[in-house]
C-alpha positions in Angstrom: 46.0 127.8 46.0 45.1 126.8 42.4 46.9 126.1 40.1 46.7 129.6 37.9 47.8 131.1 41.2 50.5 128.7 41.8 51.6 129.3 38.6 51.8 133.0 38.8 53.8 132.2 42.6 56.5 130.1 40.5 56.7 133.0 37.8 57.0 135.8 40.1 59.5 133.4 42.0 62.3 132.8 38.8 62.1 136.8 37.9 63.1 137.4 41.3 65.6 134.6 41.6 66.7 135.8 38.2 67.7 139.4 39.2 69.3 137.9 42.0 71.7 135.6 40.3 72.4 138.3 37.9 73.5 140.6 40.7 75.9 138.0 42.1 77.5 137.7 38.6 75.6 134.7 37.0 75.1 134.6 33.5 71.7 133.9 32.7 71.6 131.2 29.3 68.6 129.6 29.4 64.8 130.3 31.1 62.2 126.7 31.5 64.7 124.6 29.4 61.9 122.0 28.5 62.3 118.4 26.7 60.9 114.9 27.4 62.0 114.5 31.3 60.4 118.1 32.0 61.9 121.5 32.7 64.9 123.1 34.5 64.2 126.5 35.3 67.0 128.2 34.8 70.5 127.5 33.0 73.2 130.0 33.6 76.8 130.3 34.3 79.0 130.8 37.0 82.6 131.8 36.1 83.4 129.0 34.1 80.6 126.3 35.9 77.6 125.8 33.7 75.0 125.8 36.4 71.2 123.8 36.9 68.9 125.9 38.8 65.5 124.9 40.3 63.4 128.0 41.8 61.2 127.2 44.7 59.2 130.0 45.9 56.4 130.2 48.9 54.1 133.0 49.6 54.0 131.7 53.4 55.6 129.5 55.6 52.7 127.4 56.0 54.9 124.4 54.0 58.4 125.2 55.4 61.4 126.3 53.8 60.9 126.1 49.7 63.9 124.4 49.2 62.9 121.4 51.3 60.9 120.6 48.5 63.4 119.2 46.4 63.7 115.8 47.5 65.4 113.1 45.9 62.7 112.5 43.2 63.3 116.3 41.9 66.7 115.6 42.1 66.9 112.4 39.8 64.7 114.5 37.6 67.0 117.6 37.3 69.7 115.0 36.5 68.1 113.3 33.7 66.9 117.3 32.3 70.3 118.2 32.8 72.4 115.4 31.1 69.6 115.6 27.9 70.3 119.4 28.0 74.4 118.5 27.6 74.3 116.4 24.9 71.6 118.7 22.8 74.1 121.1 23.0 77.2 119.3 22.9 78.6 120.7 25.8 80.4 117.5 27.3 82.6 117.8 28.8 81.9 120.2 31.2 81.8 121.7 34.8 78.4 121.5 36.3 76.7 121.8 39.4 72.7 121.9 40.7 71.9 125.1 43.0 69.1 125.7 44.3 66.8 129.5 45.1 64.4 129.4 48.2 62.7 132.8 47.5 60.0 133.7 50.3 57.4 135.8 48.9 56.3 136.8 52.8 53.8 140.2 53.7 57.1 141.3 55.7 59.4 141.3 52.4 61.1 138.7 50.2 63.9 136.4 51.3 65.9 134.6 48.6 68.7 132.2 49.5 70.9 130.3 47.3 71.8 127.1 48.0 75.6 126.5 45.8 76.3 123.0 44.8 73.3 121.7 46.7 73.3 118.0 45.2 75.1 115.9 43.2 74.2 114.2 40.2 71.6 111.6 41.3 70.4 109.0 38.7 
């Protein structure tokens, strides 16, 4: 896939992730929240849980599930991104978690599955 393409995948991957946590009652705050570390792709809340959200989408199951993907380098990542993001906004202190969407972008439909509180903070 190049990288135009995989860009497009990742794209049509956070709108439909997006719709999705909206429909389970998120409030969406924040879309590709960028600074020095890199990007989260989505910032929302969750009740009263500010929450971290990496999107990982596949158009086939060539590579396995999406979420398998983040590993613990992603996650040390999404830390650092998410602890700059706090103090920009002066939001210490604060509840927080890291979820995760695996949205399958198959020929048979789309799958999407949320994955709550699927690490900790890893630094």
């Amino acid at each position: 896939m190049t990288g135009s393409a995989r860009i497009r995948t990742g794209k049509h991957g956070e709108d439909i992730a997006v719709a999705y946590l909206i429909k389970r009652g998120y409030h969406i705050i924040e879309r590709n929240y960028t600074c020095l570390f890199g990007e989260i792709d989505i910032v929302a809340k969750d009740k009263n849980t500010l929450v971290f959200v990496e999107v990982k989408s596949r158009k086939s199951e060539d590579f396995g599930d999406p979420q398998l993907a983040v590993g613990l380098g992603k996650q040390k990542k999404m830390s650092r991104i998410s602890l700059k993001y706090l103090e920009e906004k002066n939001l210490y202190p604060c509840d927080a978690r890291f979820d995760v969407v695996a949205v399958k972008m198959l020929p048979a439909g789309n799958t999407i599955e949320l994955i709550q509180n699927a690490f900790e903070l890893a630094l």
